[in-house]
N, C-alpha and C positions, 0 to 999 in steps of 0.2 A: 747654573752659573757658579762660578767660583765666587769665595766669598771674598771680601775685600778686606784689604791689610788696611790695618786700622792707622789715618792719615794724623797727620800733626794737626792738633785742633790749636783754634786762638780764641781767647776770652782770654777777658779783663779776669780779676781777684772777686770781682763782682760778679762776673756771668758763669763764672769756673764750674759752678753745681751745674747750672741749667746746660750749658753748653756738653756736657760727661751724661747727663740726667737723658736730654735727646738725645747724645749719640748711639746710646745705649737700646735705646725705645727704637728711635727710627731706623738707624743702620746696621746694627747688631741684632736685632731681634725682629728689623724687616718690620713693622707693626703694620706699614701701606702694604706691605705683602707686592714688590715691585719687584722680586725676582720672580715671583710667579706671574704676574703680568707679562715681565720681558719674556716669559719663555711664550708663552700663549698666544700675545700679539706683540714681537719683535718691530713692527712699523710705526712705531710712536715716535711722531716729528714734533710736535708742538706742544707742552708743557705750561703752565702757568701756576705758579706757587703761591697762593695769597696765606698771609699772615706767615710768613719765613723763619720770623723769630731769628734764631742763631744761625739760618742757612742748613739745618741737617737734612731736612728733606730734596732740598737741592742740591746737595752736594751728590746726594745717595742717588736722586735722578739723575744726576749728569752722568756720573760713574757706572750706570746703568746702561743710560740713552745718550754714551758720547755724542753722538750726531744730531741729540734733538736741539728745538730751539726752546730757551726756559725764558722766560720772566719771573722774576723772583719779588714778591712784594713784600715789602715791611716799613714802616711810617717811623720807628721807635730809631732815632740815628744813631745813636751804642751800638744796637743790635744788628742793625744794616752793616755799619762798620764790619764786626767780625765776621757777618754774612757774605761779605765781599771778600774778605781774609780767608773761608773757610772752603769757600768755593774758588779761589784763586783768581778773582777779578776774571772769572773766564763767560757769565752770562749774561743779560741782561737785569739792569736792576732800576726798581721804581718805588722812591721815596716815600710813596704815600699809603696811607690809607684805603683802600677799597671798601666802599657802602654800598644797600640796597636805594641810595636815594641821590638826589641832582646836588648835593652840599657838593661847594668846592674846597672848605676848610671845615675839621673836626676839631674835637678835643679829645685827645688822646690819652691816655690817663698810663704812666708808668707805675708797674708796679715792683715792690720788694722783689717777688719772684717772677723775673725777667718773661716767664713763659705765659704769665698772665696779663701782658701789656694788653687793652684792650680801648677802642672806640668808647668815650662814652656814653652810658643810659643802654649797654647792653649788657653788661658783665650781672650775672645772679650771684651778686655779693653775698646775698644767706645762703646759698651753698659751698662759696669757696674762702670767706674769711672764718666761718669755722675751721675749715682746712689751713689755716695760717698764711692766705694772701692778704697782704695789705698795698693801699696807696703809698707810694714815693713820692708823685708828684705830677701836676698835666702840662700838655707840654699841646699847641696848635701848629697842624698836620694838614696839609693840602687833600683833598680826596677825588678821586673818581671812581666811576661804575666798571664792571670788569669789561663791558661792553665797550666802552671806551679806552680802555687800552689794550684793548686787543685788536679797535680799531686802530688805533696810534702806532699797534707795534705792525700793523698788517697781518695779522695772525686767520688767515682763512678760516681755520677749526681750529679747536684745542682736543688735544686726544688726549691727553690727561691732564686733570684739575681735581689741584688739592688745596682744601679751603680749610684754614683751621685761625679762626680769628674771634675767640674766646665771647663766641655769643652775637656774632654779627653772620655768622654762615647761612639762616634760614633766610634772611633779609636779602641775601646778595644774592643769592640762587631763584626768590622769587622774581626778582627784579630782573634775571638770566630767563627767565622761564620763555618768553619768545623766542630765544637762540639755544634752547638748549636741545635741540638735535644737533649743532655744531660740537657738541661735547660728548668725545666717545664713553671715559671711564672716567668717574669720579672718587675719590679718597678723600675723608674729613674729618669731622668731630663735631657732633652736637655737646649742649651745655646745657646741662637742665633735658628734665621732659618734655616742658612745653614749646621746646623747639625744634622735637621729632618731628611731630604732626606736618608741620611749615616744609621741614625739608624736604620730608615724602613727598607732599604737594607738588613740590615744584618738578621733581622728578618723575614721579608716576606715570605721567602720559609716555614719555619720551625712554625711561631706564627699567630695568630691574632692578631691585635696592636691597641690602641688607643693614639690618643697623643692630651693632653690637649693644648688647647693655650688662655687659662683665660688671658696670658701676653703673650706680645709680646716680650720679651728680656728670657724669659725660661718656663719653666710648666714643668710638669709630663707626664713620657711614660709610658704603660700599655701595656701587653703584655701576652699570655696564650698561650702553645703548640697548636697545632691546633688539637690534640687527646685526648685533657683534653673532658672530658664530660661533657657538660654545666646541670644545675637543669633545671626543666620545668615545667612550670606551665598554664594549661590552661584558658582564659578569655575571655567571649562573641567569642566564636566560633574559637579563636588565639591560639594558641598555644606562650608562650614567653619563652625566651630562655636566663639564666641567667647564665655569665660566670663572675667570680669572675675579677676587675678591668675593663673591656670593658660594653660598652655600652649595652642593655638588646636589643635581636633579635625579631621580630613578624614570624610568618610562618605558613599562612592559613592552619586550618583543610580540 
C-alpha cells in the first residue's frame, strides 16, 4: 500500500510532543504493522481502539480500513478533543474509560506526558516516573467493560483490537477472555513484566501471540486467531508461513 501523506495534525502547545511523538511511532514507522495486516486480511470491518490517546492509531486505521467501522476510546476530554480533530469527526467516539471490572465511574489520573493518562492503581510508577512521567492531576471518568460497548455499539466481532491503556490491558482482555474468539487480530502494549504473563493468558487458548520486549519497562503484543490462515510461500525445500504481526513459521516439505 502507498504510504500516506502526512495529514495536518491538531494539538494544543501542550499535546504538540505527544501528538509528533505518535505520529511518528504509529503512522510513519507503522509500529501495529497495519499495512501488513491490510495486505494479508483486506476484510477488516470492525475495529475498536481502546486507550486512543491523541487518535493516531485511528486515524492510521481509518485511512487504512476506509470502510471499517472504529470505536475509538479515550476517557482524558483534551485528548478526545484532538482525537476527534485528528480523525475528522469521521468515527465513533466513547468518552470513557474501559476496565477489566463492573465500576461505572474511575479516577483517571492526567499526566504531564499526555501519553501516560492512565486508570488509577494501575500505572507502574517505578518504572515510568524515573522516565520522567508525572501526575498533572485526576479528573472522575465514567467506565465500562469492552463487552459492553461493543454490545452498545452492536459490533458482532471485532477483527481488530488495539488496547494500549498504560497498564490496564492485561485486566480488560481477562475480563474479554469468554468473547475472545470474537476477536480476529490483536495489537497492544504491556507495561511492566508482570503484565505479560496475564495477557498471554487471556489469549492462548483462542490466538497465536508474539510479545516484543525491545524494552524492558513496555513493547508491543501481537496476536492472530489461531484459524486466520497464514500466506505461504515456498523456499529451498521450506515451506514459510506468514501470519500478519507474528514472527514468519519454517515447516519442512
Amino acid at each position: 500500500m502507498e504510504k500516506e501523506n502526512k495529514p495536518k495534525l491538531h494539538f494544543s502547545p501542550e499535546l504538540k510532543e505527544c501528538v509528533e511523538g505518535h505520529y511518528t511511532a504509529v503512522v510513519e514507522q507503522d509500529e501495529y504493522r497495519l499495512q501488513e495486516l491490510a495486505d494479508a486480511d483486506p476484510s477488516i470491518e470492525y475495529i475498536v481502539d481502546l486507550g486512543a490517546n491523541v487518535g493516531m492509531f485511528s486515524m492510521h486505521a481509518h485511512n487504512i480500513f476506509p470502510n471499517a467501522k472504529i470505536l475509538t476510546c479515550e476517557p482524558e476530554p483534551e485528548c478526545m478533543k484532538y482525537t476527534k480533530l485528528n480523525t475528522n469527526n469521521e468515527l465513533t467516539y466513547i468518552e470513557e474509560a474501559i476496565t477489566g471490572d463492573d465500576r461505572k465511574e474511575v479516577t483517571f489520573n492526567v499526566c504531564k506526558w499526555a501519553g501516560n493518562g492512565h486508570v488509577d492503581g494501575n500505572f507502574r510508577w517505578d518504572l515510568f516516573e524515573p522516565m520522567g512521567s508525572k501526575l498533572d492531576h485526576k479528573i472522575k471518568v465514567p467506565a465500562s467493560t469492552l463487552k459492553e460497548i461493543m454490545d452498545r455499539h452492536n459490533f458482532p466481532r471485532i477483527d481488530l483490537l488495539k488496547i494500549d491503556t498504560e497498564g490496564m490491558e492485561g485486566q480488560i482482555l481477562t475480563a474479554f477472555k469468554p468473547y475472545m474468539h470474537l476477536v480476529k487480530h490483536f495489537r497492544g502494549e504491556w507495561h511492566g513484566n508482570l503484565e505479560i504473563p496475564i495477557i498471554k493468558d487471556a489469549l492462548k487458548d483462542t490466538h497465536d501471540i508474539f510479545i516484543s520486549r525491545v524494552n524492558t519497562t513496555h513493547g508491543d503484543a501481537f496476536a492472530c486467531r489461531k484459524d486466520f490462515k497464514p500466506t505461504e510461500e515456498v523456499f529451498n525445500g521450506r515451506k514459510i508461513l506468514h501470519t500478519p504481526g507474528l514472527p514468519d513459521r519454517m515447516e519442512t516439505l
